[in-house]
C-alpha positions as CSV (number, residue, x, y, z in Angstrom):
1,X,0.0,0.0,0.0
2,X,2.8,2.5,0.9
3,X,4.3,1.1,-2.8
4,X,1.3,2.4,-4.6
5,X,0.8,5.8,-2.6
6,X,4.4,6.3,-3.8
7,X,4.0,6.1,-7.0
8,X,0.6,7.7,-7.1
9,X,2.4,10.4,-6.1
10,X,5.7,10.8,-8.0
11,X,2.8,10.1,-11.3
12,X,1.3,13.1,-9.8
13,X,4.6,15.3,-9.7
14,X,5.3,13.9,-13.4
15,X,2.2,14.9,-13.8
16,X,2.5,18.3,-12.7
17,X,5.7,19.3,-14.6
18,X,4.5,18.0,-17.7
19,X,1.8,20.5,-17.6
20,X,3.6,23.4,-16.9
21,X,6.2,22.6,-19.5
22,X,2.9,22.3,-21.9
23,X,1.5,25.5,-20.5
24,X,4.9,27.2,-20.8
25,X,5.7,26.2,-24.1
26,X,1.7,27.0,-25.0
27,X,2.9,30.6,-23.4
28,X,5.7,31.0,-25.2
29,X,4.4,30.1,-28.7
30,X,1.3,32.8,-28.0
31,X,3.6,35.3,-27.4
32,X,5.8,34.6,-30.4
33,X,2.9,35.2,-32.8
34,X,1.6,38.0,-31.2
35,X,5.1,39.5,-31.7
36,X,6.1,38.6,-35.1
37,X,2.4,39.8,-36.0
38,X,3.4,42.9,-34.5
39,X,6.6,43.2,-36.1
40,X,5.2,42.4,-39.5
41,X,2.2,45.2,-39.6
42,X,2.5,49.2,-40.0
43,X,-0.1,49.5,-36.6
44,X,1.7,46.7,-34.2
45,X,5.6,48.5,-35.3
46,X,3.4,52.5,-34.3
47,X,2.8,51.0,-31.1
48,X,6.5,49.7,-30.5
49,X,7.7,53.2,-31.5
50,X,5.3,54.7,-29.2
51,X,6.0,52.9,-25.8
52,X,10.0,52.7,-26.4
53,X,9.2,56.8,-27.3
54,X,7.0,57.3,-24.2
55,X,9.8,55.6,-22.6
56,X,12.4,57.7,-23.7
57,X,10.6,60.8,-22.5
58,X,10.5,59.3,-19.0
59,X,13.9,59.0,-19.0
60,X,14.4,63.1,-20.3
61,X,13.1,64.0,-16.9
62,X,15.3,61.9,-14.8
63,X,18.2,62.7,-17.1
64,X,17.5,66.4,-17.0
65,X,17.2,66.4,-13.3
66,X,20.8,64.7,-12.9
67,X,22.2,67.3,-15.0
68,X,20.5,70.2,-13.1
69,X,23.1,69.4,-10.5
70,X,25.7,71.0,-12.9
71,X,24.3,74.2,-11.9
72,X,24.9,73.7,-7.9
73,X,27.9,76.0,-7.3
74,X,29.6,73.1,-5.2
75,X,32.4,71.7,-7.2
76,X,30.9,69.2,-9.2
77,X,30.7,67.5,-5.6
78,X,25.9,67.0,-6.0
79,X,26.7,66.0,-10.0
80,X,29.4,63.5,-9.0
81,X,27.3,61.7,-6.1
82,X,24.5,61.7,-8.6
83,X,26.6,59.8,-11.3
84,X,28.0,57.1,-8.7
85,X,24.5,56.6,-7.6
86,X,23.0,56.2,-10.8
87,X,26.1,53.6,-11.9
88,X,25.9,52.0,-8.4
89,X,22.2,51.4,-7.7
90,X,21.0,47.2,-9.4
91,X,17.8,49.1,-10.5
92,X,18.9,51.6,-12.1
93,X,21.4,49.9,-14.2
94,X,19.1,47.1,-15.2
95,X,16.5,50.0,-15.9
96,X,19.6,51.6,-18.2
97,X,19.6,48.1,-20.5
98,X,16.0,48.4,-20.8
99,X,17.3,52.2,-22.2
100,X,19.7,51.0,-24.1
101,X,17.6,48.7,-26.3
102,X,14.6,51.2,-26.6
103,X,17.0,53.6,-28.4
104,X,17.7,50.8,-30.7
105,X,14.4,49.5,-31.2
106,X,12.9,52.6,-31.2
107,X,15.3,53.5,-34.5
108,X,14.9,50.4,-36.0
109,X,11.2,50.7,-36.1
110,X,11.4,54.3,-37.9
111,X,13.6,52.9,-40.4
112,X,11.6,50.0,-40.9
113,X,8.2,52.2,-40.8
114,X,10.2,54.9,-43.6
115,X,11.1,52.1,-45.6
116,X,7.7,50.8,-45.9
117,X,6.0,54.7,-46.9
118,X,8.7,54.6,-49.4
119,X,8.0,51.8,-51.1
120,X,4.2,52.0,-50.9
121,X,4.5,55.1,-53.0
122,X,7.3,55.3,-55.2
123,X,6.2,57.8,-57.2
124,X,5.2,61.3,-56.1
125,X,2.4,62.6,-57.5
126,X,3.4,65.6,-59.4
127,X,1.2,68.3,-57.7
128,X,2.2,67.1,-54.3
129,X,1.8,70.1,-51.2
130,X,2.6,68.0,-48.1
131,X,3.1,71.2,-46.5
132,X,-0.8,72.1,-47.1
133,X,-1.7,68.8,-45.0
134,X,0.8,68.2,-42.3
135,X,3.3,70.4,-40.5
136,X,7.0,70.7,-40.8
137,X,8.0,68.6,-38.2
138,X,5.6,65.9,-39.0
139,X,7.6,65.7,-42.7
140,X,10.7,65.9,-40.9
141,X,10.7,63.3,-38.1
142,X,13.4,60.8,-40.1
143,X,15.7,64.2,-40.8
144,X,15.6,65.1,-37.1
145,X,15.6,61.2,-35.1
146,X,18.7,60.9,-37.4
147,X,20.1,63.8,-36.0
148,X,19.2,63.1,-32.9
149,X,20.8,59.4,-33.0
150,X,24.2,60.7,-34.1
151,X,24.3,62.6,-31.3
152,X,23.6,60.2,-29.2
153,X,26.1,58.0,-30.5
154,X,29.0,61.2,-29.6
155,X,27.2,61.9,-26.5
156,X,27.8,58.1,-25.7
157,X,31.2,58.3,-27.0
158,X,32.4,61.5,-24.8
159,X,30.4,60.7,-21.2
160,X,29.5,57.1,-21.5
161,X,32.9,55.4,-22.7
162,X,35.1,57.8,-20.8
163,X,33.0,56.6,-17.7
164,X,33.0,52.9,-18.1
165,X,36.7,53.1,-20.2
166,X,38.5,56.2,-19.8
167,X,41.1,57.4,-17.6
168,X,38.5,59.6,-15.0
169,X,40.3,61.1,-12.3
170,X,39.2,60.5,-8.8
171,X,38.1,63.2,-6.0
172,X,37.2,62.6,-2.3
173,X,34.6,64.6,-0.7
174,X,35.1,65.9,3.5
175,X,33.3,63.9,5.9
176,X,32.4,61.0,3.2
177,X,35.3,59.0,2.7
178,X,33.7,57.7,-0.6
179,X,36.4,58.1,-3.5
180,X,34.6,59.2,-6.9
181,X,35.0,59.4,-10.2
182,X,35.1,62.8,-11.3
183,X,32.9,63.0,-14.0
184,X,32.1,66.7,-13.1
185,X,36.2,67.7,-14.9
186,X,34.9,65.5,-17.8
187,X,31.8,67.8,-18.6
188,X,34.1,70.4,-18.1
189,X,36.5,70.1,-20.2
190,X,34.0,68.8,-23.0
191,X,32.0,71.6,-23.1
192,X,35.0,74.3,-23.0
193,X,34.9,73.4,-26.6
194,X,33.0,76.0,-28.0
195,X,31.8,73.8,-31.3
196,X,30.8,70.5,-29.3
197,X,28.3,73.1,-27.3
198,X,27.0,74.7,-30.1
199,X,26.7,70.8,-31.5
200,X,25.3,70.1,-27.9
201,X,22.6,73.2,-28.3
202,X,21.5,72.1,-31.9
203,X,21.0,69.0,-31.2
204,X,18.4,70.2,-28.4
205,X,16.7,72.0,-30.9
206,X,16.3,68.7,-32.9
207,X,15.1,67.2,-30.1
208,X,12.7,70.2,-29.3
209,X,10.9,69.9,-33.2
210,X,11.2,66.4,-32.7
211,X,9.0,65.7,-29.8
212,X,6.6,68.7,-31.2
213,X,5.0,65.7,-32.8
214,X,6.6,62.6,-31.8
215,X,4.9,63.0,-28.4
216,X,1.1,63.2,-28.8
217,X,1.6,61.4,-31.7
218,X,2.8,58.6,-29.1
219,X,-0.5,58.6,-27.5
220,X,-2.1,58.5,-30.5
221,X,-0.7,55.0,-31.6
222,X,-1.6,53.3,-28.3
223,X,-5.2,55.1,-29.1
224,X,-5.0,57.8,-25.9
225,X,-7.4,60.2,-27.6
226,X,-10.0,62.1,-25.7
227,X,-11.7,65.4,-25.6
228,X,-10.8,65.4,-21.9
229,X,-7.4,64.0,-22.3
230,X,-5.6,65.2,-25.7
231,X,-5.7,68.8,-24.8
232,X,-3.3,68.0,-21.6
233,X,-1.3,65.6,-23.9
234,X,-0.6,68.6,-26.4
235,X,-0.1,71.0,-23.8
236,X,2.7,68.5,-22.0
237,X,4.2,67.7,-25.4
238,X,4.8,71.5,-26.4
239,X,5.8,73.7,-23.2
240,X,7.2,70.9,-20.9
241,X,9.1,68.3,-23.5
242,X,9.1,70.5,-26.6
243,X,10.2,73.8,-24.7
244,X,11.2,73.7,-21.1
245,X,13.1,70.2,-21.0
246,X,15.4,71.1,-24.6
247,X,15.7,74.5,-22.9
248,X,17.1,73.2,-19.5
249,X,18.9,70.6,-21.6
250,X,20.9,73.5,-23.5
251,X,21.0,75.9,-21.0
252,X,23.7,73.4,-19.5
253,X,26.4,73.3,-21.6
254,X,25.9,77.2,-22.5
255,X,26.7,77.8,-18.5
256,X,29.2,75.1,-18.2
257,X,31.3,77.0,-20.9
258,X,30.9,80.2,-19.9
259,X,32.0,79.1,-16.3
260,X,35.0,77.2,-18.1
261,X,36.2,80.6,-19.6
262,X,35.4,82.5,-16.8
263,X,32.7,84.5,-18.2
264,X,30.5,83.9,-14.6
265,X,31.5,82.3,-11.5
């Protein structure tokens, strides 16, 4: 009798794993057609530009307020306890993968989605206005997320490597004891350079023209349109990600240069 109850239940534990390797595998083959469904249509590639978009606008505002720090008239000291917490903190830095591959994804899906327009109308009709049906920036959004990639790819190149890479001196803060690299001296002596912060500044007024639409447009994809809700939508899209946060963005390299050469203290 104890025989039988014992292999009553190990049946039941095969049993049991046999299932969930059934209902994983079910899983798993559900959400490989939803995704290369997705991936294959015009609507489900929108709505993967629009979250890894929404995404990236999250990450403005954290990004923004790191670099507000800059302005703190301590020594770098706020901006460099800011940096070793961002690289220091397991959330965060799985959170900066999830970044990483939205920037991709997000640019692979514009190409993919400019592609496609392309080809679905070769030829232009020969009394074509675009500019009598949509506005500039609307027309433009491959021009300026181009733009906008290259500089992240120098932006990456002169923070990011240095950071991870580079020879970054170290400073040491009174009554902390904590040794740090001193990225503060790196954004320093990058934007001394007069043309990498006028490169910096243009590039913020890519992004400005390039969230004018990107962002409600966004919501629009993922089918956020009310009467009660679009009119906040717009306003956040054009004063607070289209204005102030391109503004604040610029604004920092402008007073990190003219601090550099001594035009304020």
């Amino acid at each position: 009798m104890f025989q039988n109850a014992l292999c009553f239940s190990f049946g039941g534990i095969e049993l049991f794993y046999f299932l969930l390797f059934t209902n994983v595998i079910s899983a798993y083959i559900t959400i490989m057609s939803w995704l290369t469904q997705t991936l294959s249509s015009s609507l489900g590639r929108k709505v993967i530009m629009a979250l890894t978009g929404l995404f990236l606008c999250t990450f403005l505002v954290v990004h923004m307020a790191g670099n507000l720090q800059l302005f703190k008239g301590d020594e770098g000291r706020a901006f460099n306890e800011y940096t070793y917490f961002m690289t220091h903190n397991p959330l965060i830095i799985t959170v900066s993968y999830l970044l990483y591959a939205s920037i991709l994804i997000h640019t692979t899906m514009a190409l993919i989605l400019t592609r496609h327009n392309q080809a679905s109308r070769p030829v232009r009709y020969a009394f074509e206005r675009p500019e009598a049906n949509s506005p500039w920036t609307s027309r433009n959004m491959g021009i300026l997320g181009t733009v906008l990639f290259i500089f992240i790819l120098i932006h990456m190149r002169t923070f990011w490597y240095t950071m991870h890479f580079g020879s970054v001196p170290l400073v040491q803060y009174e009554q902390d004891g904590q040794m740090y690299k001193d990225l503060y001296k790196v954004v320093t002596l990058a934007f001394s350079n007069g043309w990498y912060t006028l490169f910096y500044v243009l590039a913020m007024a890519a992004l400005s023209f390039h969230l004018v639409h990107g962002f409600k447009s966004g919501f629009q994809s993922l089918g956020i349109r009310h009467k009660k809700y679009t009119p906040l939508i717009e306003w956040l899209g054009i004063y607070v990600f289209s204005i102030l946060i391109p503004a604040l963005f610029a604004a920092m390299p402008v007073y990190v240069y003219l601090k550099a050469h001594g035009y304020i203290g």
